[in-house]
MARLUM-779992 format. One line per field, with one value per residue (C-alpha): residue number from 0; residue in one letter; x, y, z. Coordinates in nm, 4 decimals. Layout:
// MARLUM-779992
resi <- [NUM|...]
resn <- [a|...]
c1 <- [X|...]
c2 <- [Y|...]
c3 <- [Z|...]
***
This chain:
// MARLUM-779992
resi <- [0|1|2|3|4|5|6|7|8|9|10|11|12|13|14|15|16|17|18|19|20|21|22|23|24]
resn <- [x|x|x|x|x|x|x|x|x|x|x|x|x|x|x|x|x|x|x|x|x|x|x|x|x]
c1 <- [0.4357|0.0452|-0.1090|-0.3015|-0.4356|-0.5323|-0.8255|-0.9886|-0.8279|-0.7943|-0.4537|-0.3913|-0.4803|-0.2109|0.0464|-0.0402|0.0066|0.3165|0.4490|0.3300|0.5327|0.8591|1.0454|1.2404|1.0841]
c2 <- [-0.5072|-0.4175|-0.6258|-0.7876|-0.4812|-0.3302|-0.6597|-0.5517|-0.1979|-0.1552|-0.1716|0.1793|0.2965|0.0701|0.1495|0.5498|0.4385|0.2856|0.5943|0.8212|0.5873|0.6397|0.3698|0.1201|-0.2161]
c3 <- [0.4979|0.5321|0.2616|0.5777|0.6862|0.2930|0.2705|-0.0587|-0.1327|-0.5019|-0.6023|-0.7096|-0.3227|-0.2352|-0.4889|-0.3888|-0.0172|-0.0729|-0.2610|0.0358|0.2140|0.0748|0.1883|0.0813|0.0788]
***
């Protein structure tokens, strides 16, 4: 995972980074 990496990102950039992703997790 790259919750480490994110620090403060709000979560919507992750959630949108995780859907660029597409993968399962």
């Amino acid at each position: 995972y790259f919750a480490g990496s994110v620090g403060g990102a709000p979560l919507s950039m992750v959630k949108q980074y995780i859907e660029q992703q597409s993968r399962p997790d």
